[in-house]
The first five atom37 places (N, CA, C, CB, O) and aatype in JSON, in Angstrom:
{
  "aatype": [20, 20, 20, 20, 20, 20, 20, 20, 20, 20, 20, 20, 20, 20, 20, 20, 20, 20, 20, 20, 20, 20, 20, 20, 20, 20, 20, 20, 20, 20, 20, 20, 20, 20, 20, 20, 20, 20, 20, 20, 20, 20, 20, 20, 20, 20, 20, 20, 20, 20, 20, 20, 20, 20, 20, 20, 20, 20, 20, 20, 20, 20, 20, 20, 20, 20, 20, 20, 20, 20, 20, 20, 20, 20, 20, 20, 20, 20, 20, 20, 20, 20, 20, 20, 20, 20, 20, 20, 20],
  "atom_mask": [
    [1, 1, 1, 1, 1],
    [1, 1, 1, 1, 1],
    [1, 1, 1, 1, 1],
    [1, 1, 1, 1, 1],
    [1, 1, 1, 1, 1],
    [1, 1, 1, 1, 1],
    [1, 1, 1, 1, 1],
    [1, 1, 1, 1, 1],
    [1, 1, 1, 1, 1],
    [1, 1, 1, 1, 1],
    [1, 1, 1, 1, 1],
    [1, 1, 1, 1, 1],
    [1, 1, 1, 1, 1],
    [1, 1, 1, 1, 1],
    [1, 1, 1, 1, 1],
    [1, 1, 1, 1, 1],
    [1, 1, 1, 1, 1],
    [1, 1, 1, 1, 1],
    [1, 1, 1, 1, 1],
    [1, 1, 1, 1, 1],
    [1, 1, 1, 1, 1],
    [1, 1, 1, 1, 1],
    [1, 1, 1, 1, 1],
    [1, 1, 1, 1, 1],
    [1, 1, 1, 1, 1],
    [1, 1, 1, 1, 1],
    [1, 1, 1, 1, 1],
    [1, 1, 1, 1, 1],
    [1, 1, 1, 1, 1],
    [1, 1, 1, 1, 1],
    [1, 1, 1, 1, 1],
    [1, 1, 1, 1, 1],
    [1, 1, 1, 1, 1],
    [1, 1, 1, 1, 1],
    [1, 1, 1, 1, 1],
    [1, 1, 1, 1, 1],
    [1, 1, 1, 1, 1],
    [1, 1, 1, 1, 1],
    [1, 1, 1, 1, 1],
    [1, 1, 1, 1, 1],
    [1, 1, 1, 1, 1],
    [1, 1, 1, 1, 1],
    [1, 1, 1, 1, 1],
    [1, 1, 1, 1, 1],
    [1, 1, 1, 1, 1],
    [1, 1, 1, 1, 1],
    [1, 1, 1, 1, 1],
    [1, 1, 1, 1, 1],
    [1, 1, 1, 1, 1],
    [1, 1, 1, 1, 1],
    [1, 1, 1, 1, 1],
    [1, 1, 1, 1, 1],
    [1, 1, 1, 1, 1],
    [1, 1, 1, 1, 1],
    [1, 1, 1, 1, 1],
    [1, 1, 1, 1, 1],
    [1, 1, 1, 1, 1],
    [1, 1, 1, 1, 1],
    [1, 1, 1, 1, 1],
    [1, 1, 1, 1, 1],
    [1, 1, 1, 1, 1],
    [1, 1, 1, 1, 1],
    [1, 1, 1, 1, 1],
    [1, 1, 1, 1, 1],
    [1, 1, 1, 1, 1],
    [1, 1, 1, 1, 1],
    [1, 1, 1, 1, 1],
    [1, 1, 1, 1, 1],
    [1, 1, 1, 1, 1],
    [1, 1, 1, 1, 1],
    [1, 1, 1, 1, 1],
    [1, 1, 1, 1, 1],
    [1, 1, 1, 1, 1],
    [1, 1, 1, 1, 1],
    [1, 1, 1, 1, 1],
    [1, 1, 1, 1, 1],
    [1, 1, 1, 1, 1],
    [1, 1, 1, 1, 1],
    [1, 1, 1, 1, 1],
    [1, 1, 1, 1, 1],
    [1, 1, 1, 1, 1],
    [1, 1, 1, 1, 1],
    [1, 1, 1, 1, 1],
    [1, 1, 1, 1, 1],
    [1, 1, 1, 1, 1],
    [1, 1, 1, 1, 1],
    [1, 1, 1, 1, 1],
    [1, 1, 1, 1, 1],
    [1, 1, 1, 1, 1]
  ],
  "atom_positions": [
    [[99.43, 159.24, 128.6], [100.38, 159.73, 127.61], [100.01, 159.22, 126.23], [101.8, 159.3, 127.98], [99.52, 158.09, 126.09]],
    [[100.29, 160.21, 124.96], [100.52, 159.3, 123.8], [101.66, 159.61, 123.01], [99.41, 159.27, 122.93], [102.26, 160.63, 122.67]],
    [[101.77, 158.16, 122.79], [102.84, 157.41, 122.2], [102.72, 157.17, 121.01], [103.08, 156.32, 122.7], [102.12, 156.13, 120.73]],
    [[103.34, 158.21, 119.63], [103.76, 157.83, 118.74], [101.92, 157.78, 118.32], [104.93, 156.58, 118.87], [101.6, 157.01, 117.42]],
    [[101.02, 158.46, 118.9], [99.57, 158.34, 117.88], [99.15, 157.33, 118.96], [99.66, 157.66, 115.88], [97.93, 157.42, 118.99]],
    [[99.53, 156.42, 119.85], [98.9, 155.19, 120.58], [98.66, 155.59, 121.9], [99.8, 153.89, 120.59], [99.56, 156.26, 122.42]],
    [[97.48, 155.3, 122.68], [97.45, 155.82, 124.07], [98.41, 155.09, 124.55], [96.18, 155.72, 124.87], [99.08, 154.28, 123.91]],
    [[98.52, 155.38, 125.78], [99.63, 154.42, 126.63], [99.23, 154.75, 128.12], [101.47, 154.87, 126.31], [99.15, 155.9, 128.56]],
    [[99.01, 153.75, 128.75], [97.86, 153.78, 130.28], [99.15, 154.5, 131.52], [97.13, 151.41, 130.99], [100.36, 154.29, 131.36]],
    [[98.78, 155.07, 132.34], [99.53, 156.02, 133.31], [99.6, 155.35, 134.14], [99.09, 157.24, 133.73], [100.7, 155.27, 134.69]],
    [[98.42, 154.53, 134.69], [98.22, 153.75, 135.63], [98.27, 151.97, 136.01], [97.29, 154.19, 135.73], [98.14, 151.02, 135.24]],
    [[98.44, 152.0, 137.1], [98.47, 150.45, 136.74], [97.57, 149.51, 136.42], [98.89, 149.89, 137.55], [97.79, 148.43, 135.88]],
    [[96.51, 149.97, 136.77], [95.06, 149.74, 136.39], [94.87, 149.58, 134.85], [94.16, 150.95, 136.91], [94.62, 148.63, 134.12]],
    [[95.13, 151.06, 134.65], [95.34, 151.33, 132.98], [96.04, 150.09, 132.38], [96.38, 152.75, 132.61], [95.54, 149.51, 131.42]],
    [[97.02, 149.76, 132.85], [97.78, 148.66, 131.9], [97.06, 147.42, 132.25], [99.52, 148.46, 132.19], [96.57, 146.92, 131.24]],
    [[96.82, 146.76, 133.29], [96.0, 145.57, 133.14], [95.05, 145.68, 132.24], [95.42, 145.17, 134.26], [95.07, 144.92, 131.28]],
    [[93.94, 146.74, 132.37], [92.6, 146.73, 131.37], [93.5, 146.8, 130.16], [91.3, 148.15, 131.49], [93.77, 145.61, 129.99]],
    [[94.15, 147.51, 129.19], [94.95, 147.23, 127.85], [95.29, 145.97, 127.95], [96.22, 148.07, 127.57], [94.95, 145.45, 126.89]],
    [[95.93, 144.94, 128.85], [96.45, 143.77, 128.61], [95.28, 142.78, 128.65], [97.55, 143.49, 129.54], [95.54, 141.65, 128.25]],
    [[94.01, 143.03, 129.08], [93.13, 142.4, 129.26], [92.48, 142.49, 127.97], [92.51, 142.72, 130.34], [92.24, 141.43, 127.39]],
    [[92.1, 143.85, 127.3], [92.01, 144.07, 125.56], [92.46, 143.14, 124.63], [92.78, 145.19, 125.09], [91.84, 142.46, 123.81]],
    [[94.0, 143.25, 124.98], [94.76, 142.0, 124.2], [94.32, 140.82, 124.42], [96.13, 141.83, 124.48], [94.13, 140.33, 123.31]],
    [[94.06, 140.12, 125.19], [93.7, 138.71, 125.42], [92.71, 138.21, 124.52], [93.23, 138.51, 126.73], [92.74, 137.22, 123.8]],
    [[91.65, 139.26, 124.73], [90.3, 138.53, 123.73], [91.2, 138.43, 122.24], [88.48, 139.85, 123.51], [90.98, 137.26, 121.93]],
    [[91.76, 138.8, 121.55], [91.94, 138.62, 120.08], [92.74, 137.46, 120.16], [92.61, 139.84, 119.24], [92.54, 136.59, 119.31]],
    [[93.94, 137.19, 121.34], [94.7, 135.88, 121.06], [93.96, 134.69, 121.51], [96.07, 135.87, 121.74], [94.27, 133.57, 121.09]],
    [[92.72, 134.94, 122.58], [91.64, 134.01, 122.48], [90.84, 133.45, 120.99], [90.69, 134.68, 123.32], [90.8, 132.28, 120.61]],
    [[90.4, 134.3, 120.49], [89.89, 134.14, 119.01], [91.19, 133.31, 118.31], [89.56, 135.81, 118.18], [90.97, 132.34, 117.58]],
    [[92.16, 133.64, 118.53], [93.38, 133.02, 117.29], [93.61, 131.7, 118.01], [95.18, 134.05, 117.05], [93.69, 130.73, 117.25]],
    [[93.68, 131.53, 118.81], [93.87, 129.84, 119.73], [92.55, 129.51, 119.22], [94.01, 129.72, 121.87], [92.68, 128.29, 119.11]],
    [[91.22, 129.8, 118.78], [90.2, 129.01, 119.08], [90.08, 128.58, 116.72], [88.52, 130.21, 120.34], [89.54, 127.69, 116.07]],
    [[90.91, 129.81, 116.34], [90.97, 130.09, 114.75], [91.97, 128.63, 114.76], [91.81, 131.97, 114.06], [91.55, 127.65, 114.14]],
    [[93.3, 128.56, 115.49], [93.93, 127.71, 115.29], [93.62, 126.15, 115.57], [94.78, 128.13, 115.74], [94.21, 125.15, 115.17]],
    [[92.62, 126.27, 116.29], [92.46, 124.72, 116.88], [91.48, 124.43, 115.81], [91.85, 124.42, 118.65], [91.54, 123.27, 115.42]],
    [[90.49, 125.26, 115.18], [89.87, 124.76, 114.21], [90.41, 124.2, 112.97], [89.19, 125.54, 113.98], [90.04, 123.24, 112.3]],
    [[91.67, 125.27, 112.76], [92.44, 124.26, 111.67], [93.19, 123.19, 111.79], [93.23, 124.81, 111.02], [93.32, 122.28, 110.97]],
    [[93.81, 123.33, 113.07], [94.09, 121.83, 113.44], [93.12, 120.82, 112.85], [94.05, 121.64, 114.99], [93.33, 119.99, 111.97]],
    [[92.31, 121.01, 113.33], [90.73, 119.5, 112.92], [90.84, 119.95, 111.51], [88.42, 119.73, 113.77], [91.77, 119.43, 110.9]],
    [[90.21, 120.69, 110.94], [90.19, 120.15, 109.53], [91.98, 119.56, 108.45], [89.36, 121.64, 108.75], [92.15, 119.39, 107.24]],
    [[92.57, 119.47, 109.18], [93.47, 119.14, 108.12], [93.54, 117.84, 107.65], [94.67, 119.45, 108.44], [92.96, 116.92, 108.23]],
    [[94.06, 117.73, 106.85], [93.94, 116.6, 105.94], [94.18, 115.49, 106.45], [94.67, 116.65, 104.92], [95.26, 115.75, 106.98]],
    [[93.92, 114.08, 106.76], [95.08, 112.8, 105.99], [95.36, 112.77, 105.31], [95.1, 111.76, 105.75], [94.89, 113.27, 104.29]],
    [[96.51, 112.0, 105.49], [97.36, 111.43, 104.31], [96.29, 110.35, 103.4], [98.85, 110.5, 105.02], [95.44, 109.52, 103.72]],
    [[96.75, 110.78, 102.31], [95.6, 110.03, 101.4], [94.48, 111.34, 100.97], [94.67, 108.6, 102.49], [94.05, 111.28, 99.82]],
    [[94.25, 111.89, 101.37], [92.99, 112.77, 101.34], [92.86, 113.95, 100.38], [92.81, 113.34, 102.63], [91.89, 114.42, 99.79]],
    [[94.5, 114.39, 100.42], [94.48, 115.3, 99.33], [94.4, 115.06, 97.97], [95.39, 115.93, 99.41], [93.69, 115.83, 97.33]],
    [[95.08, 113.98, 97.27], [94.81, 113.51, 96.34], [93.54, 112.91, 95.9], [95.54, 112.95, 96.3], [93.1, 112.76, 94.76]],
    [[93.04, 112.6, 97.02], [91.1, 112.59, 96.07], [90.55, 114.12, 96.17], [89.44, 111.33, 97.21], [89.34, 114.23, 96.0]],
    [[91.09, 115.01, 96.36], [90.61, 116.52, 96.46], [91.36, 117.29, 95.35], [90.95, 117.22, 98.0], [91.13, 118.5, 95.35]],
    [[92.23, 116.83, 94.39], [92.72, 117.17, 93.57], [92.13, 117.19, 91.97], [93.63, 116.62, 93.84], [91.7, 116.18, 91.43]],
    [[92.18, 118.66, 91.27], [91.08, 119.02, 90.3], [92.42, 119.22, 89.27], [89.83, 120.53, 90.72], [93.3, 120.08, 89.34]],
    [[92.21, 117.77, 87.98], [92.99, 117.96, 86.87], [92.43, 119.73, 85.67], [92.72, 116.22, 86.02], [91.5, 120.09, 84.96]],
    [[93.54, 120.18, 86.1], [93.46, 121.55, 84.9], [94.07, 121.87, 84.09], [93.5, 122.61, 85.17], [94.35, 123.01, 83.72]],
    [[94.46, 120.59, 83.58], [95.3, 120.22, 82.25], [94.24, 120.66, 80.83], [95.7, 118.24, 82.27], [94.28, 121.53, 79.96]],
    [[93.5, 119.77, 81.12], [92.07, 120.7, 79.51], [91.98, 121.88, 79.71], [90.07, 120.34, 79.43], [91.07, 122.11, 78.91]],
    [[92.28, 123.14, 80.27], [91.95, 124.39, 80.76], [93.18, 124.92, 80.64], [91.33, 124.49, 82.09], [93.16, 126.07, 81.08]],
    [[94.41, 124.55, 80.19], [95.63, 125.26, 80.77], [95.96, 125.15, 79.43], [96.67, 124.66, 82.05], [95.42, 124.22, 78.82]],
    [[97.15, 126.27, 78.48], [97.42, 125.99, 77.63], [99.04, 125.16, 77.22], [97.04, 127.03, 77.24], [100.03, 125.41, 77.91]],
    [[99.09, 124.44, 76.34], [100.42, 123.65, 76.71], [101.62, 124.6, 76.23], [100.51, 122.05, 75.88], [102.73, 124.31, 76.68]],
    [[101.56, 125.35, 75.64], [103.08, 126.37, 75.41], [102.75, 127.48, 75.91], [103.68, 126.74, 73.82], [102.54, 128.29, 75.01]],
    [[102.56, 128.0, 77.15], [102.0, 129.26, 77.96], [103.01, 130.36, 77.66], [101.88, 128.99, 79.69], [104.22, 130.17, 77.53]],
    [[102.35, 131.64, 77.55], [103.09, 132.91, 77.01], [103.95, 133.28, 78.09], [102.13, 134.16, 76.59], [103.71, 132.71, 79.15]],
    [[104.94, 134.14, 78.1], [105.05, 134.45, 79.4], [105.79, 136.13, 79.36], [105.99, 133.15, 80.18], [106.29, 136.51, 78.3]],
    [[105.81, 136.89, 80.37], [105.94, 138.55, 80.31], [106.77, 138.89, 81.25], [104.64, 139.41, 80.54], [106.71, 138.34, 82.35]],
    [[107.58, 139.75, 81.01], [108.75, 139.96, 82.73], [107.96, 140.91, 83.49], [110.71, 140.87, 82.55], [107.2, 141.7, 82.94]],
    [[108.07, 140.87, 84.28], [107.0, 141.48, 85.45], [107.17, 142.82, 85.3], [107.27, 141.09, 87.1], [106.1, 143.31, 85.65]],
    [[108.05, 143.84, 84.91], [108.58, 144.81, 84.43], [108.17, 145.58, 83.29], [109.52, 144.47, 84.3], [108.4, 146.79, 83.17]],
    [[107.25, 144.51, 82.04], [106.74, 144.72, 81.34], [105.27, 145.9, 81.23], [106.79, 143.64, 81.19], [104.56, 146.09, 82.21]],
    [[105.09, 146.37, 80.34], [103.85, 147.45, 80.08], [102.64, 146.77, 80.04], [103.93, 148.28, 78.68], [102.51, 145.76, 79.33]],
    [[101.92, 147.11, 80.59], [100.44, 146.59, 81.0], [99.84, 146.44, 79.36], [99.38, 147.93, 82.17], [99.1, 145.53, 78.98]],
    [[100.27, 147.34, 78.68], [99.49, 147.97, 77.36], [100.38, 146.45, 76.17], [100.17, 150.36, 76.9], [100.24, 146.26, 74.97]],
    [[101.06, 145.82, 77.03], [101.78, 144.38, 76.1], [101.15, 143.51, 76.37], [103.22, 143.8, 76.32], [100.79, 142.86, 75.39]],
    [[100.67, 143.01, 77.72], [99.93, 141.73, 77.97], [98.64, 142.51, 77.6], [100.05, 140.93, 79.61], [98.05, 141.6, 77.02]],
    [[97.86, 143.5, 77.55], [96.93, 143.26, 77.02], [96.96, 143.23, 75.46], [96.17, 143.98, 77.54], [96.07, 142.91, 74.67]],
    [[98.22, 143.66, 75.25], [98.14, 142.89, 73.19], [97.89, 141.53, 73.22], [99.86, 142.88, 72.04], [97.0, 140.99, 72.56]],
    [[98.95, 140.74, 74.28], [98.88, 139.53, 74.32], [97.66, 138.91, 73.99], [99.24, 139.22, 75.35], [97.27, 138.1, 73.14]],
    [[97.09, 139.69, 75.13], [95.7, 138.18, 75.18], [94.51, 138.99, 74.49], [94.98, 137.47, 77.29], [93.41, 138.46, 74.65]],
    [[94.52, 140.22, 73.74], [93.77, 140.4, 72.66], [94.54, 139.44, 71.52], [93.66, 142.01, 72.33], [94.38, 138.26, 71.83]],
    [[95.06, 139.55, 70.69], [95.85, 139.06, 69.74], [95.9, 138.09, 69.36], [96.7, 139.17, 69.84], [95.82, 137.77, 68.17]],
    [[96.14, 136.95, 70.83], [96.7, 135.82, 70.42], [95.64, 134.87, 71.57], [98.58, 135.82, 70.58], [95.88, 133.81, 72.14]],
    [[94.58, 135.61, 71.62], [93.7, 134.73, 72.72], [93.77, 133.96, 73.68], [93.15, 134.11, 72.38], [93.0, 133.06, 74.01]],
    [[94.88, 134.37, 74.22], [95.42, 134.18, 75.32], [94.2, 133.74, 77.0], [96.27, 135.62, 75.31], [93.33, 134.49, 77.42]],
    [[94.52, 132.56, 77.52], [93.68, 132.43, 78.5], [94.23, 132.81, 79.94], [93.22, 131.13, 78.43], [93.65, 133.24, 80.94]],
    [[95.44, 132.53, 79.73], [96.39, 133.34, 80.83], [97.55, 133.55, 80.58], [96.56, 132.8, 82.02], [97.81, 132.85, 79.61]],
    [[98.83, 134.37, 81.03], [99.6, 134.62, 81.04], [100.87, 134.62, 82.27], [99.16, 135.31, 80.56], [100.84, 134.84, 83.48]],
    [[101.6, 134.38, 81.67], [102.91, 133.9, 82.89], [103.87, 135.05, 83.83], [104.22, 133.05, 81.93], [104.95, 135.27, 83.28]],
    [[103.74, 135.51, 84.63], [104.63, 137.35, 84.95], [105.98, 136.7, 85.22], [104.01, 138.63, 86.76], [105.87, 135.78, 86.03]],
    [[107.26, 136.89, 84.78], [108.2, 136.42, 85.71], [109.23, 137.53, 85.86], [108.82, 135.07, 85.28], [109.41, 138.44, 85.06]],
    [[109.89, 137.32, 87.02], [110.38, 138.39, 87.72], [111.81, 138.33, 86.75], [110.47, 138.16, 89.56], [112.72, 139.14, 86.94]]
  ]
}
């Protein structure tokens, strides 16, 4: 049968092999997850991995309502040389 655009197995056979399909990808995600397990941090660790971007950031930052015309922030940061800009909702 199909379902909504999706095969759908008639048999019982049919449905084990589909459920057997499924397995390999939640295999991959148990093996995705255990890898991030190991790399995560200690405590302590993030803060020597931390990149000051205070010289790079400007100290009175512009800012635009998210609503705003594309054709304004790019006045912005023609105009006023803008290195980034702030969207807020």
């Amino acid at each position: 049968r199909n379902m909504a655009g999706f095969p759908w197995p008639t048999t019982t056979s049919g449905l084990v092999e589909m459920l057997g399909q499924l397995d390999a990808p939640m295999t991959k995600l148990r093996d995705v997850n255990a890898a991030l397990d190991a790399a995560r941090l200690q405590p302590g660790e993030l803060e020597r991995l931390r990149i000051d971007l205070r010289p790079f950031l400007q100290p009175h930052p512009m800012l635009v309502a998210a609503d705003a015309p594309l054709s304004r922030a790019y006045r912005l940061f023609r105009t006023m040389g803008l290195r980034h800009l702030y969207v807020t909702e």
